[in-house]
Residue, then its C-alpha position, 0 to 999 in steps of 0.5 A: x415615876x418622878x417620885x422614884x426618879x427624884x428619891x433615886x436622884x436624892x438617894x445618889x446625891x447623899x452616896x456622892x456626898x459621903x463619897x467626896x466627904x471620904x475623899x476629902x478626909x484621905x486627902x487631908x491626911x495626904x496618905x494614899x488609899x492603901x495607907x489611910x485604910x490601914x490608919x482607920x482600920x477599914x479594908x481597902x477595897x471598901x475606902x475604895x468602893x466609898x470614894x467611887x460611889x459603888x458603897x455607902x458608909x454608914x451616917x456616922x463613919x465620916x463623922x467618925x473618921x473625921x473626929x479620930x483625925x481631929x483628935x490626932x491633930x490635937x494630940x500632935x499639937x499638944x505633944x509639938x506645944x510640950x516640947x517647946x517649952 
C-alpha cells in the first residue's frame, strides 16, 4: 500500500511540475490562455487541462514550447539588433 501511495505522490508531483511549467511559459508571454493556445497551436481546453493538473503533456512539449518561445525572442532580437544599425 506505501508503494502505491509514494508512485501516485511521485506521479502527481511530475503532473504538478508540467502544470507550473505550462503556466509559466504563458506567463512569460504575458498572452491569456485563449490567446497562448492559439500562438502554440494546441486547443484551448487542454492548455487548460494542463495548467489545472486534470492532463499531462507529454515530456517533451514544454521543452518544446519553450524552444519556440526562445527561438521567437531571438528572431525579435535579431529584427530590433537590424534595424538600428
Amino acid at each position: 500500500m506505501k508503494v502505491c501511495y509514494n508512485l501516485e505522490n511521485a506521479m502527481r508531483g511530475d503532473i504538478l511540475d508540467s502544470a507550473e511549467k505550462i503556466k509559466e511559459l504563458r506567463e512569460r508571454t504575458g498572452l491569456k490562455r485563449k490567446e497562448f493556445s492559439e500562438h502554440i497551436g494546441i486547443p484551448l481546453r487542454t492548455v487548460e487541462d494542463w495548467e489545472a493538473g486534470r492532463r499531462t503533456p507529454p515530456d517533451y512539449i514544454p521543452r518544446l514550447i519553450e524552444y519556440q518561445l526562445k527561438y521567437e525572442e531571438l528572431v525579435k532580437k535579431g529584427n530590433k539588433d537590424g534595424r538600428e544599425e
